[in-house]
mmCIF file as Biopython writes it, N, C-alpha, C and O atoms, coordinates in Angstrom:
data_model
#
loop_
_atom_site.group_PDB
_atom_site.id
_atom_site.type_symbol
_atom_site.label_atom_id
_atom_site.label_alt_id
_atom_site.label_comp_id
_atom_site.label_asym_id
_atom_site.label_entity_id
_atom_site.label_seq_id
_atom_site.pdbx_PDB_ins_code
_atom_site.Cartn_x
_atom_site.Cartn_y
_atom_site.Cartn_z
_atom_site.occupancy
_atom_site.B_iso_or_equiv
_atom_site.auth_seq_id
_atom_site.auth_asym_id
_atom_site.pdbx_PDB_model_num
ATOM 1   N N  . UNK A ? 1  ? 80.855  150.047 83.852  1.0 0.0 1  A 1 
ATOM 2   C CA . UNK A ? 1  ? 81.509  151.075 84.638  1.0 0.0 1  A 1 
ATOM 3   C C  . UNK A ? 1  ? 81.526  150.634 86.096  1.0 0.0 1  A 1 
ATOM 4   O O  . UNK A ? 1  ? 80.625  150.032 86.680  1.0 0.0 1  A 1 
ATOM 5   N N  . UNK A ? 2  ? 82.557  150.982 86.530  1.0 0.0 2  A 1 
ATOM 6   C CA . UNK A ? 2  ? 83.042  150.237 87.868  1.0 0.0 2  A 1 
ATOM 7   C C  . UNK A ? 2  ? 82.590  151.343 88.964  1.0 0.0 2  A 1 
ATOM 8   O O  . UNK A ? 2  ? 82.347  152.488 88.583  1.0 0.0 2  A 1 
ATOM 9   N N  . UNK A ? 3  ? 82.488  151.011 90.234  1.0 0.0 3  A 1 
ATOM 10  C CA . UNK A ? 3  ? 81.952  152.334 91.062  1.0 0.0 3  A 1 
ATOM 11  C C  . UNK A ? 3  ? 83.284  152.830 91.546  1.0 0.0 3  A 1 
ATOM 12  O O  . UNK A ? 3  ? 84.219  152.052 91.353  1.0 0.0 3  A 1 
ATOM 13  N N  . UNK A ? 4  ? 83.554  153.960 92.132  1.0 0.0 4  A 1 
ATOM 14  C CA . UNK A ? 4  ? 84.911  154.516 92.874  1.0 0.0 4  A 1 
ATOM 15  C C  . UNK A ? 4  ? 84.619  154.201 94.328  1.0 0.0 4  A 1 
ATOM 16  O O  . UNK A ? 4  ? 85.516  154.299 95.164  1.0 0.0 4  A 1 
ATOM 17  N N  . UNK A ? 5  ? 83.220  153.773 94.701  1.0 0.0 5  A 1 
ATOM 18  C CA . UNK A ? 5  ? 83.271  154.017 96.346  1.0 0.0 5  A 1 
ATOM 19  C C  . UNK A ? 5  ? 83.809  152.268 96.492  1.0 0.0 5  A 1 
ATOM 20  O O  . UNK A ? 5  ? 83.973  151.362 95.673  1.0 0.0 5  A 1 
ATOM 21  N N  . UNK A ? 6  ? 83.931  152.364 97.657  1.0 0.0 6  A 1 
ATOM 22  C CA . UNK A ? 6  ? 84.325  151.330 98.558  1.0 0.0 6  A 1 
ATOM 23  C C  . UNK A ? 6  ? 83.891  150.977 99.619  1.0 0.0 6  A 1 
ATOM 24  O O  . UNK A ? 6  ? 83.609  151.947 100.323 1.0 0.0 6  A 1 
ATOM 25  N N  . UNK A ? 7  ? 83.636  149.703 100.232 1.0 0.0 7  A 1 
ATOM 26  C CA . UNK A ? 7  ? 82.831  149.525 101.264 1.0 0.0 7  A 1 
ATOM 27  C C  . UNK A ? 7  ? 83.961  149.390 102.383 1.0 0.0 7  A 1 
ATOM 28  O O  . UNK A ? 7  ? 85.087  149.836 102.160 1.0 0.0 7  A 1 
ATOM 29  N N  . UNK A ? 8  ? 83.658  148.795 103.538 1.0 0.0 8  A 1 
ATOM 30  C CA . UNK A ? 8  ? 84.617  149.071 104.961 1.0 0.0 8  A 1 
ATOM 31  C C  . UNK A ? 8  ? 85.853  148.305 104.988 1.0 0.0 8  A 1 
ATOM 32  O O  . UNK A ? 8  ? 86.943  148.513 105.522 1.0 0.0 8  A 1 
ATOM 33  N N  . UNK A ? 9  ? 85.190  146.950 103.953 1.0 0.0 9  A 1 
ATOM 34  C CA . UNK A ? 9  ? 86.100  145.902 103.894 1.0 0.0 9  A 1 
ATOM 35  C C  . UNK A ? 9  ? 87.241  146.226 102.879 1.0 0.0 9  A 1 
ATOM 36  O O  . UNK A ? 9  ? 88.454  146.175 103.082 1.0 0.0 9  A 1 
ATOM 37  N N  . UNK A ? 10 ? 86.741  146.485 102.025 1.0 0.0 10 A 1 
ATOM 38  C CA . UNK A ? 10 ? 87.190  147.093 100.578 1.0 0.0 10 A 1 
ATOM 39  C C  . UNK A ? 10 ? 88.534  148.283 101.249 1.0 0.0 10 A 1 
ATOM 40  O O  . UNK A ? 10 ? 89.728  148.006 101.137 1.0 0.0 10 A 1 
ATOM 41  N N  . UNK A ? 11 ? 88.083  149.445 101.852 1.0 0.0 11 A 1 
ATOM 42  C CA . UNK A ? 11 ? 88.870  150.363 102.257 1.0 0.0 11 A 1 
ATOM 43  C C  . UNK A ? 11 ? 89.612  149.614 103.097 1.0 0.0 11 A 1 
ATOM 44  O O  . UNK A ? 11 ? 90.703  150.182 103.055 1.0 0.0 11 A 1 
ATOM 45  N N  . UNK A ? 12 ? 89.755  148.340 104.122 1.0 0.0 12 A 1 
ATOM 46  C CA . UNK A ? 12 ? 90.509  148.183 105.071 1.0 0.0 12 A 1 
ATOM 47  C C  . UNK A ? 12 ? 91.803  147.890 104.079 1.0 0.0 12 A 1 
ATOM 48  O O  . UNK A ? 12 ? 92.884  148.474 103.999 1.0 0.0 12 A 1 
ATOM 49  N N  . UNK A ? 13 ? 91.336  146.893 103.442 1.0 0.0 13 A 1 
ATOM 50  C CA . UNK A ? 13 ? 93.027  146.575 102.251 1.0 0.0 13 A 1 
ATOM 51  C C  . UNK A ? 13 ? 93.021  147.364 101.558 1.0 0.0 13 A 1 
ATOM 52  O O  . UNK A ? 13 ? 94.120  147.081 101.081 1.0 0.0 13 A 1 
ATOM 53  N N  . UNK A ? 14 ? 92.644  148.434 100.862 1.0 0.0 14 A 1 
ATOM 54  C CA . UNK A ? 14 ? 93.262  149.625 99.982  1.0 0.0 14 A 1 
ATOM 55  C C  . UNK A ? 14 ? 93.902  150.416 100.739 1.0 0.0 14 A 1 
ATOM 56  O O  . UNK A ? 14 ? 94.851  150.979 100.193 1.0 0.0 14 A 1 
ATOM 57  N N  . UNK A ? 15 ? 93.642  150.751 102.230 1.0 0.0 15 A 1 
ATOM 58  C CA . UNK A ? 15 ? 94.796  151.575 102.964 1.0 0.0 15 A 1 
ATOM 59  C C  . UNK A ? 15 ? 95.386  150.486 104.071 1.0 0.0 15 A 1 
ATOM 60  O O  . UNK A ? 15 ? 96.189  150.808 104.947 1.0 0.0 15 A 1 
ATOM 61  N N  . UNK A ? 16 ? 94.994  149.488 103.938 1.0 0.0 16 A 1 
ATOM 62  C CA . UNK A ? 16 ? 96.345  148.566 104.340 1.0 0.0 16 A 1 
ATOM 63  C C  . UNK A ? 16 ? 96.392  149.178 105.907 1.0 0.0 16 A 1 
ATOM 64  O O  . UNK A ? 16 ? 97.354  149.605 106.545 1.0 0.0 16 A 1 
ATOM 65  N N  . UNK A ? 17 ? 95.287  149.081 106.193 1.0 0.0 17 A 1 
ATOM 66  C CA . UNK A ? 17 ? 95.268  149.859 107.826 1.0 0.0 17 A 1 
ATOM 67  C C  . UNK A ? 17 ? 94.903  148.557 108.716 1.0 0.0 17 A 1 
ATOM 68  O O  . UNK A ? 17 ? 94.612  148.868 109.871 1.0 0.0 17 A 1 
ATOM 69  N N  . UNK A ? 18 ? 94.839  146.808 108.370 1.0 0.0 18 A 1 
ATOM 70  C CA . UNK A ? 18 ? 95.273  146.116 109.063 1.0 0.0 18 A 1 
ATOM 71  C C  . UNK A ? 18 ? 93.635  145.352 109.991 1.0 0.0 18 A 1 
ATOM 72  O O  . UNK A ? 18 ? 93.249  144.184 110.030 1.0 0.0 18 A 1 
ATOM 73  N N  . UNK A ? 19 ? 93.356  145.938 110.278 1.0 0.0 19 A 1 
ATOM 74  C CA . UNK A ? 19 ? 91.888  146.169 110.818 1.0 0.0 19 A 1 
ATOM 75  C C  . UNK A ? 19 ? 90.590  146.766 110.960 1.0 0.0 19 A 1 
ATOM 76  O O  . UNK A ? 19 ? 90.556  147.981 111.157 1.0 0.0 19 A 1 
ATOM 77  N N  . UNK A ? 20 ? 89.700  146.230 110.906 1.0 0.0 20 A 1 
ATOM 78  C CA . UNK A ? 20 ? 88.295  147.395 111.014 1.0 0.0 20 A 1 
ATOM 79  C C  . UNK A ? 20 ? 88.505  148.377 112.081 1.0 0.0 20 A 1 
ATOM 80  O O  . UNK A ? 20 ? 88.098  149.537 112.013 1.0 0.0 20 A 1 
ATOM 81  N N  . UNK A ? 21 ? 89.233  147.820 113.190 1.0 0.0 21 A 1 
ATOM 82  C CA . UNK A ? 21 ? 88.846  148.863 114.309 1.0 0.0 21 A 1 
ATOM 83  C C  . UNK A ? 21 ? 89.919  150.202 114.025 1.0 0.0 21 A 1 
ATOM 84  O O  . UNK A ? 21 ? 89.647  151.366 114.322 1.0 0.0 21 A 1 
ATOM 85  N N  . UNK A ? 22 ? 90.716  149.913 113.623 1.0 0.0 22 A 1 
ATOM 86  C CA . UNK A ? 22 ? 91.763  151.018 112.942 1.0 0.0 22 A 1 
ATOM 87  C C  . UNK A ? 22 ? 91.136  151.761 111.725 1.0 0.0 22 A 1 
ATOM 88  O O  . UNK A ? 22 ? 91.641  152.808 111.320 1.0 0.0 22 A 1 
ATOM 89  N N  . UNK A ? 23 ? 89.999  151.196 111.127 1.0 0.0 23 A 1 
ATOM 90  C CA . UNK A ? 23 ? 89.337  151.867 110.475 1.0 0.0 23 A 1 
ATOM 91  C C  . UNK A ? 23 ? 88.663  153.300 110.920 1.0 0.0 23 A 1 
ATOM 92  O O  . UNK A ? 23 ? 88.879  154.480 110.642 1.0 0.0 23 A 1 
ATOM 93  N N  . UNK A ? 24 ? 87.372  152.307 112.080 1.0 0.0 24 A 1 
ATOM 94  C CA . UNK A ? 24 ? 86.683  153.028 112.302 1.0 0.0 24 A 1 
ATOM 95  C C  . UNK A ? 24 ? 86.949  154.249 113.589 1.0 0.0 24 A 1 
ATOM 96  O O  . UNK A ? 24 ? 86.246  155.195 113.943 1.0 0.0 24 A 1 
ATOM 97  N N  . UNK A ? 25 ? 88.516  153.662 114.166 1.0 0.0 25 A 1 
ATOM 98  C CA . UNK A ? 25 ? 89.068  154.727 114.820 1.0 0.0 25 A 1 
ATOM 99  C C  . UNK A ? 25 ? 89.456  156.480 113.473 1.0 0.0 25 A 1 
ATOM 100 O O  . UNK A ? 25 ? 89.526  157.708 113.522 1.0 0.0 25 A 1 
ATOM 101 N N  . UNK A ? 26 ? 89.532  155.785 112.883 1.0 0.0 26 A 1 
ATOM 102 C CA . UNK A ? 26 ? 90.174  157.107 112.278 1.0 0.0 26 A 1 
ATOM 103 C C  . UNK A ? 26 ? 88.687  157.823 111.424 1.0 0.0 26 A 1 
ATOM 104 O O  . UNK A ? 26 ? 88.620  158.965 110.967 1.0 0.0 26 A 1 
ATOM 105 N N  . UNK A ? 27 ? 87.633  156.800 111.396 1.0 0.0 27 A 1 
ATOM 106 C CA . UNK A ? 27 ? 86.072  157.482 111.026 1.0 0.0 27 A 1 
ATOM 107 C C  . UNK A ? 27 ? 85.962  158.204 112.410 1.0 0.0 27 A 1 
ATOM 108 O O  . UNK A ? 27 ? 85.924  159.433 112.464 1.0 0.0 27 A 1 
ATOM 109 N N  . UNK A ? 28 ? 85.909  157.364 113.607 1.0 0.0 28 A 1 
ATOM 110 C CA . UNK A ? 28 ? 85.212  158.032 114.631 1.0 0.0 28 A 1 
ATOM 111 C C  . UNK A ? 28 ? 85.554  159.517 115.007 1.0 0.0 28 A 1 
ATOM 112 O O  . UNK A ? 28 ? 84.765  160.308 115.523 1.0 0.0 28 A 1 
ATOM 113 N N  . UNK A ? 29 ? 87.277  159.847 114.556 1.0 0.0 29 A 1 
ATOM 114 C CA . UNK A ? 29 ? 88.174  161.096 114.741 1.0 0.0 29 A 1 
ATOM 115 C C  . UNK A ? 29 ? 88.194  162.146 113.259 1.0 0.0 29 A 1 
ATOM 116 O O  . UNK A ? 29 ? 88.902  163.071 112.864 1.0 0.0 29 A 1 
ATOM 117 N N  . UNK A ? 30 ? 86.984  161.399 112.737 1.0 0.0 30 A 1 
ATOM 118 C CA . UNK A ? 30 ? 86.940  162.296 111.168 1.0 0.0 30 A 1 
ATOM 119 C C  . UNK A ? 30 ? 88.534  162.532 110.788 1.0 0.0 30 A 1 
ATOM 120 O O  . UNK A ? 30 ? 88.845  163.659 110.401 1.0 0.0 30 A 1 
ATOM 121 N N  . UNK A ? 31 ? 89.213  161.853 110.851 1.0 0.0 31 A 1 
ATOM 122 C CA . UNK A ? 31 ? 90.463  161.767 109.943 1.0 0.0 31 A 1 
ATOM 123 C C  . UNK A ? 31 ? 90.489  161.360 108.984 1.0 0.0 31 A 1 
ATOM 124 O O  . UNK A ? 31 ? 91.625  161.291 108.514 1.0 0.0 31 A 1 
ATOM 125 N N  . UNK A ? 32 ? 89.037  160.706 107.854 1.0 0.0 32 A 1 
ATOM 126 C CA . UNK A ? 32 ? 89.417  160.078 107.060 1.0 0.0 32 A 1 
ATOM 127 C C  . UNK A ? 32 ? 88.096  160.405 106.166 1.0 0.0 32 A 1 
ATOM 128 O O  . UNK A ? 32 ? 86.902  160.311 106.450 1.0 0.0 32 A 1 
ATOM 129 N N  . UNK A ? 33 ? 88.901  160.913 104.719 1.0 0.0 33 A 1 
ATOM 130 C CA . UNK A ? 33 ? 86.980  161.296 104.114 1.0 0.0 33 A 1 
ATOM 131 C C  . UNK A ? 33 ? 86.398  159.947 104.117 1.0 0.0 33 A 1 
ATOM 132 O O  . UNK A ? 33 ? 86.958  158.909 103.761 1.0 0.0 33 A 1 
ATOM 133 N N  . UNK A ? 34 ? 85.263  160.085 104.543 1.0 0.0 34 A 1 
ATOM 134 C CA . UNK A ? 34 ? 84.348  158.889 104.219 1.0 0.0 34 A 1 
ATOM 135 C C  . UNK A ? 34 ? 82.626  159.528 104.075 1.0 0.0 34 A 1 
ATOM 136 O O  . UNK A ? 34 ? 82.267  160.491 104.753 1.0 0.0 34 A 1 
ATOM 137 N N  . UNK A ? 35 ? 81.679  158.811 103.084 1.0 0.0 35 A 1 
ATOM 138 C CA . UNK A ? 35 ? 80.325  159.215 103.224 1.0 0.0 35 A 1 
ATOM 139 C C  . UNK A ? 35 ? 79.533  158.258 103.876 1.0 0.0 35 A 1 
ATOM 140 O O  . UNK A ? 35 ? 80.091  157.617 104.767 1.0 0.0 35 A 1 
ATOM 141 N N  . UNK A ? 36 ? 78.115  157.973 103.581 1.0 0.0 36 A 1 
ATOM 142 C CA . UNK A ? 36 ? 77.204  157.445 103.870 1.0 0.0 36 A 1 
ATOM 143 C C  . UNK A ? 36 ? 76.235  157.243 103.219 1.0 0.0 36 A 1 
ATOM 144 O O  . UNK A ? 36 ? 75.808  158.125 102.474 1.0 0.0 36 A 1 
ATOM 145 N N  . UNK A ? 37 ? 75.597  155.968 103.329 1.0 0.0 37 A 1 
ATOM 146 C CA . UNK A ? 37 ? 74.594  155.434 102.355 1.0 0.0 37 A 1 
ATOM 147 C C  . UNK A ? 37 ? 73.645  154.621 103.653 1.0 0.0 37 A 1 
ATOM 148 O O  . UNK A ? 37 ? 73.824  153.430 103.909 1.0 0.0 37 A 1 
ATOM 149 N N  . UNK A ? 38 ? 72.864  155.288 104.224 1.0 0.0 38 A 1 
ATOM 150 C CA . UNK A ? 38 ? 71.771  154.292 105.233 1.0 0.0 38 A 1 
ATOM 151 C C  . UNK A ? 38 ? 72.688  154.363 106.372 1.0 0.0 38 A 1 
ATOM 152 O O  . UNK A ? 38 ? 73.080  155.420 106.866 1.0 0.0 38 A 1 
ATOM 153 N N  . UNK A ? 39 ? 73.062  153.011 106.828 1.0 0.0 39 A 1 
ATOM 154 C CA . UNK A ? 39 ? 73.882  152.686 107.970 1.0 0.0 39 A 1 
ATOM 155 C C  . UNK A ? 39 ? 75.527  152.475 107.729 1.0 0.0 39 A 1 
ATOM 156 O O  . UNK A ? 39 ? 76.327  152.361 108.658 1.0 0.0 39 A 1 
ATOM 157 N N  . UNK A ? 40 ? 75.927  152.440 106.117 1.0 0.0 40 A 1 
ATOM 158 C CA . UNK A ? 40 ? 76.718  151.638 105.663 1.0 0.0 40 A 1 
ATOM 159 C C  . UNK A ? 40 ? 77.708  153.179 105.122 1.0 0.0 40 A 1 
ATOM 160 O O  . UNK A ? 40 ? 77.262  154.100 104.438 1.0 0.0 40 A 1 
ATOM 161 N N  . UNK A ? 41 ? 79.384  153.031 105.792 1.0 0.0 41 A 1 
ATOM 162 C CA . UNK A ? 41 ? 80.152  153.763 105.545 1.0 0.0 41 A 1 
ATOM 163 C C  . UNK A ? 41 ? 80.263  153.687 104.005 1.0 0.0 41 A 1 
ATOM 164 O O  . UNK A ? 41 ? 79.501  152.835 103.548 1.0 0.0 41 A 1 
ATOM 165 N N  . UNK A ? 42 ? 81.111  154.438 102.932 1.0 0.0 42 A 1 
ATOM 166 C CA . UNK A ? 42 ? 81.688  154.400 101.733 1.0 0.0 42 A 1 
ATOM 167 C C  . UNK A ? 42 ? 82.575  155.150 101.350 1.0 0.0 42 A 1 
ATOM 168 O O  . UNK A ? 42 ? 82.543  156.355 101.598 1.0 0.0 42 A 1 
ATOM 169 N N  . UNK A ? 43 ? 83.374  154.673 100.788 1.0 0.0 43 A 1 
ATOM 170 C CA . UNK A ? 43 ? 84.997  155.548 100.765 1.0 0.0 43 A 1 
ATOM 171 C C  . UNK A ? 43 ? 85.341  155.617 99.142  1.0 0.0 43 A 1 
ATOM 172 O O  . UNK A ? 43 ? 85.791  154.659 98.513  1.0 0.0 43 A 1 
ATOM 173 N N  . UNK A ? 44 ? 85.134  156.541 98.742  1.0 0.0 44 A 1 
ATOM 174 C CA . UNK A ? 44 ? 85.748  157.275 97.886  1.0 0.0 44 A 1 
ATOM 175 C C  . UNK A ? 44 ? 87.009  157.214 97.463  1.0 0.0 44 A 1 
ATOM 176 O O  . UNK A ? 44 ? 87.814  157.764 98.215  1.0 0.0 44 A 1 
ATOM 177 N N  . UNK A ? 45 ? 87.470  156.687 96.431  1.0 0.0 45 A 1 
ATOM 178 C CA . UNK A ? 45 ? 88.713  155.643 96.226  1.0 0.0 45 A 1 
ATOM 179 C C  . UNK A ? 45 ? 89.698  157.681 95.720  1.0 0.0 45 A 1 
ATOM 180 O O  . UNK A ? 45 ? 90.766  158.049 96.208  1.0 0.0 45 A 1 
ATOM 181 N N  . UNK A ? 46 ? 88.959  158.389 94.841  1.0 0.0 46 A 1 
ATOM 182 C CA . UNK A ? 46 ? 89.634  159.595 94.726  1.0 0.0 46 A 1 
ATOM 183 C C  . UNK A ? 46 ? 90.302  160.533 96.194  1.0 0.0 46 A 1 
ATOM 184 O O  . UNK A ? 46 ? 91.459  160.903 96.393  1.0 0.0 46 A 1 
ATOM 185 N N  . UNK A ? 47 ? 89.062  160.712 97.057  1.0 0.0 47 A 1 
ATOM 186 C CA . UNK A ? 47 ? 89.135  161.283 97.617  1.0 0.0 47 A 1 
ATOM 187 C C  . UNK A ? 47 ? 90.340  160.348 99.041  1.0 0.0 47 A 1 
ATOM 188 O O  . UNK A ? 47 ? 90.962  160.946 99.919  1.0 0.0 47 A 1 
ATOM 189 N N  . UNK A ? 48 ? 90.328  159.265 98.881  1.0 0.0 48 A 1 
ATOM 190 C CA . UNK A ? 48 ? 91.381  158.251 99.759  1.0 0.0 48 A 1 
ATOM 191 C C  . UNK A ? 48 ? 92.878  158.577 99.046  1.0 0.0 48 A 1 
ATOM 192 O O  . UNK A ? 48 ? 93.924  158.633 99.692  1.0 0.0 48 A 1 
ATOM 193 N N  . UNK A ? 49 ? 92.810  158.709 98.104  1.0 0.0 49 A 1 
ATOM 194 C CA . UNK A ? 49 ? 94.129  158.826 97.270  1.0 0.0 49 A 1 
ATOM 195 C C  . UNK A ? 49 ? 94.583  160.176 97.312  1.0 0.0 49 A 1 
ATOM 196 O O  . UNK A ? 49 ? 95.786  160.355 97.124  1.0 0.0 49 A 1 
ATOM 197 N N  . UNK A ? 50 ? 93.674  161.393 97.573  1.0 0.0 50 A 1 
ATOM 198 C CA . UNK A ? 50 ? 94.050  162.378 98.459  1.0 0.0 50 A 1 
ATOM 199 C C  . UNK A ? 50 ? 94.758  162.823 99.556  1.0 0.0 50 A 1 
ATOM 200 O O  . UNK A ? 50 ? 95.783  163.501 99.621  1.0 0.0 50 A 1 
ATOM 201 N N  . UNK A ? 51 ? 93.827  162.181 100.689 1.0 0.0 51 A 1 
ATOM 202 C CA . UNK A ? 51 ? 94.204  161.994 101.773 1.0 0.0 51 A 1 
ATOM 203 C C  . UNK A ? 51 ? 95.211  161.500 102.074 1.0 0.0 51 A 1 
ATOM 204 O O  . UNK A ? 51 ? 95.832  161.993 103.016 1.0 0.0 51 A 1 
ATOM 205 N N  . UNK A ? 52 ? 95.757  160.291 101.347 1.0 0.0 52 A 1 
ATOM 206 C CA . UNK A ? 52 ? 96.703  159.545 101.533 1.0 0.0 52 A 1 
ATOM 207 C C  . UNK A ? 52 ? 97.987  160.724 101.123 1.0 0.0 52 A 1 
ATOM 208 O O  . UNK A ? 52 ? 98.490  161.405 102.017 1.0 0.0 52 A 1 
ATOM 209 N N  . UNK A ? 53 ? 98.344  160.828 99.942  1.0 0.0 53 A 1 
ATOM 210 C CA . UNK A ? 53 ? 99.052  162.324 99.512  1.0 0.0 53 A 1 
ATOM 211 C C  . UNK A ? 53 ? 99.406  163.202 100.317 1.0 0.0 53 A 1 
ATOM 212 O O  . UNK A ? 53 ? 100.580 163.415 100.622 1.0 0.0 53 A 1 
ATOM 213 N N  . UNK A ? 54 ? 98.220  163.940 100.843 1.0 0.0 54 A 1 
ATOM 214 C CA . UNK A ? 54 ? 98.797  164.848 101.610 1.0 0.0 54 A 1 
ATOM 215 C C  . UNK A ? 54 ? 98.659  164.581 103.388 1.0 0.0 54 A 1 
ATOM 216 O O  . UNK A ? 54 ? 98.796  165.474 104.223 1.0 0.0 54 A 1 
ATOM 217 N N  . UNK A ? 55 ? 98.372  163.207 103.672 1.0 0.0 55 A 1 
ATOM 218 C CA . UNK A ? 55 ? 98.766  163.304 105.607 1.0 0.0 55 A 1 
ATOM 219 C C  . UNK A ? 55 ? 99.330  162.233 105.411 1.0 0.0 55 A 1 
ATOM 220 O O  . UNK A ? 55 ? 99.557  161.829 106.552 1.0 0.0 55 A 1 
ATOM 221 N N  . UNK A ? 56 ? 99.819  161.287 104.511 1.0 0.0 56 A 1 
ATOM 222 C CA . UNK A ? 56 ? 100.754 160.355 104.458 1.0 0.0 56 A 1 
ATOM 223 C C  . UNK A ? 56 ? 100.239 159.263 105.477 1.0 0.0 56 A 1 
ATOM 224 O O  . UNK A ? 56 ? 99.483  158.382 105.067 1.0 0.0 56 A 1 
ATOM 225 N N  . UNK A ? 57 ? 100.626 159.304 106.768 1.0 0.0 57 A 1 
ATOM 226 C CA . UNK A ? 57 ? 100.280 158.121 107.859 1.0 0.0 57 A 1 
ATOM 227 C C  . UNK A ? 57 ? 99.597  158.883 108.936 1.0 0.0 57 A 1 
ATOM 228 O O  . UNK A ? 57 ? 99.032  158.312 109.869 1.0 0.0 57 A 1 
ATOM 229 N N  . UNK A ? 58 ? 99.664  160.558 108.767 1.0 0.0 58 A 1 
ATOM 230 C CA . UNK A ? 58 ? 99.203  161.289 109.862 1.0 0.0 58 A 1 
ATOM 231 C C  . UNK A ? 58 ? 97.393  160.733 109.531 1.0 0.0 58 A 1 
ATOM 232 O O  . UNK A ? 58 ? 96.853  160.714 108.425 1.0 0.0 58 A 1 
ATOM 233 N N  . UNK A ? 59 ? 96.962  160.455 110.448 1.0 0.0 59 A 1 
ATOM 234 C CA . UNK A ? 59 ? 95.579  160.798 109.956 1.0 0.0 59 A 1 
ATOM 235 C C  . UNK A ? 59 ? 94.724  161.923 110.253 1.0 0.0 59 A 1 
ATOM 236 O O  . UNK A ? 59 ? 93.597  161.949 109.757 1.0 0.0 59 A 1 
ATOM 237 N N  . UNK A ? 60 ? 95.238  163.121 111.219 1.0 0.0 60 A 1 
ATOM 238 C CA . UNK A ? 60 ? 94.384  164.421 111.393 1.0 0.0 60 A 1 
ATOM 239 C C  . UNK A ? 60 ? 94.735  165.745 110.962 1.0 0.0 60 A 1 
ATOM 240 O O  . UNK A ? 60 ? 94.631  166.721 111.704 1.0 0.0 60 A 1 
ATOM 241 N N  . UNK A ? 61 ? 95.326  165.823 109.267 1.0 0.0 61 A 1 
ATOM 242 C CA . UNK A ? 61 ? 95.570  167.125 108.927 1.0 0.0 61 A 1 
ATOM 243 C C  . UNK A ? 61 ? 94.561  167.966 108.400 1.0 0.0 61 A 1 
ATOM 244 O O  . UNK A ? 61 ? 94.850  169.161 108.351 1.0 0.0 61 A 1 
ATOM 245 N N  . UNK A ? 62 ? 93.525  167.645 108.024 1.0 0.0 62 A 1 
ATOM 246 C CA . UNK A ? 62 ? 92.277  168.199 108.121 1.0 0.0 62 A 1 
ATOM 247 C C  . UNK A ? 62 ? 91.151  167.352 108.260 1.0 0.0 62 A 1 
ATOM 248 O O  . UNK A ? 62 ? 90.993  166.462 107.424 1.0 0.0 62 A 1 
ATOM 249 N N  . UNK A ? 63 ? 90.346  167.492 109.187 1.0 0.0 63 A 1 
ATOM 250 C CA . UNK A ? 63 ? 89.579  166.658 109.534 1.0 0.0 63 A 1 
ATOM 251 C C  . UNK A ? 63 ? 87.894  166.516 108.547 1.0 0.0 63 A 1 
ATOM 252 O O  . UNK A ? 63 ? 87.277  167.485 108.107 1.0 0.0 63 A 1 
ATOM 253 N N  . UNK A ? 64 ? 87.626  165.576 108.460 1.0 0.0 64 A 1 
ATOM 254 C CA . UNK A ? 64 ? 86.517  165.221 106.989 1.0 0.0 64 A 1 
ATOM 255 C C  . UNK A ? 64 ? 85.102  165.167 107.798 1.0 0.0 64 A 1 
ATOM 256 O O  . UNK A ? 64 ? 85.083  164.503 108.834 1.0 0.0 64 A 1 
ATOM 257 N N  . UNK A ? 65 ? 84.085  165.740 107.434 1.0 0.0 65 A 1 
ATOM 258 C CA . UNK A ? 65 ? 82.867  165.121 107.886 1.0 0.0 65 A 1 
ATOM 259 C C  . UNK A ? 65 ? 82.382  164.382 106.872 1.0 0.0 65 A 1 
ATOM 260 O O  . UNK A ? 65 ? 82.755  164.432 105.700 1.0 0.0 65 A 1 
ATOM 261 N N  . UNK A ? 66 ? 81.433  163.601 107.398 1.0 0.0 66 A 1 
ATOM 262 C CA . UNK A ? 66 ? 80.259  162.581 106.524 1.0 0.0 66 A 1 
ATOM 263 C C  . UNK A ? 66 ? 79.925  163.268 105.653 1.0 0.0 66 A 1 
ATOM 264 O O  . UNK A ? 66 ? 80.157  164.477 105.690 1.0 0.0 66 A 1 
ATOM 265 N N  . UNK A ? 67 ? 79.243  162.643 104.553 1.0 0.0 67 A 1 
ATOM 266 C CA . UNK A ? 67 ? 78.574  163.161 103.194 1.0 0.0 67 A 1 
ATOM 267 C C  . UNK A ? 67 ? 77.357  162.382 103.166 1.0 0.0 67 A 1 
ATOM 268 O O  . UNK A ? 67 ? 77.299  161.237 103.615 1.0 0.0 67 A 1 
ATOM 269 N N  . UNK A ? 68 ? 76.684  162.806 102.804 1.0 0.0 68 A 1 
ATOM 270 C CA . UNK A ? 68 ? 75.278  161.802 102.891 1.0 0.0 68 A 1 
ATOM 271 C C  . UNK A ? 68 ? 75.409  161.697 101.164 1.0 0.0 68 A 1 
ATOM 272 O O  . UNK A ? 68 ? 75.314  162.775 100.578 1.0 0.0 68 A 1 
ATOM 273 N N  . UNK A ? 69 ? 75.596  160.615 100.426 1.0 0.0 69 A 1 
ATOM 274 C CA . UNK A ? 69 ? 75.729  159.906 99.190  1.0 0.0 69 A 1 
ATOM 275 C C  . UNK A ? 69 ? 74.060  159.420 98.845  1.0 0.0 69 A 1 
ATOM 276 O O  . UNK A ? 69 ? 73.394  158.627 99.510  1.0 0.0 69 A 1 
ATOM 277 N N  . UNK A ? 70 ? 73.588  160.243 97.458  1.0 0.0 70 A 1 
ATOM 278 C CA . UNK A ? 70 ? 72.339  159.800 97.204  1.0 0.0 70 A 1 
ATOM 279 C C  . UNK A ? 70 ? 71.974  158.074 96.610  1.0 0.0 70 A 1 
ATOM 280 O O  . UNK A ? 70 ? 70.813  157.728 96.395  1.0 0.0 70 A 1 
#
């Protein structure tokens, strides 16, 4: 069984957003669900395929906080 999360690198080419710092701009503006494991972001391949759906390229139609991931 495969995991659904994704690490920073992983999420940069699944949303094709080009760069880390375009990443973590849209973490830093909670535009983008993402959780947490220690120090290390993780992205939720369901909950990305959401997001993506309904703000298309917008990234602030509802804004996501962290999840702390056990």
């Amino acid at each position: 069984m495969t995991s659904p999360y994704l690490t920073q690198r992983e999420a940069i080419a699944y949303l094709r957003c080009g760069s880390a710092s375009a990443l973590y701009r849209l973490i830093r503006e909670h535009a983008l669900p993402y959780g947490r494991r220690g120090r290390q972001y993780l992205f939720d391949t369901r909950d990305l395929d959401v997001w993506i759906k309904t703000s298309g390229t917008a990234p602030a139609v509802v804004p996501a906080r962290p999840r702390r991931l056990a």
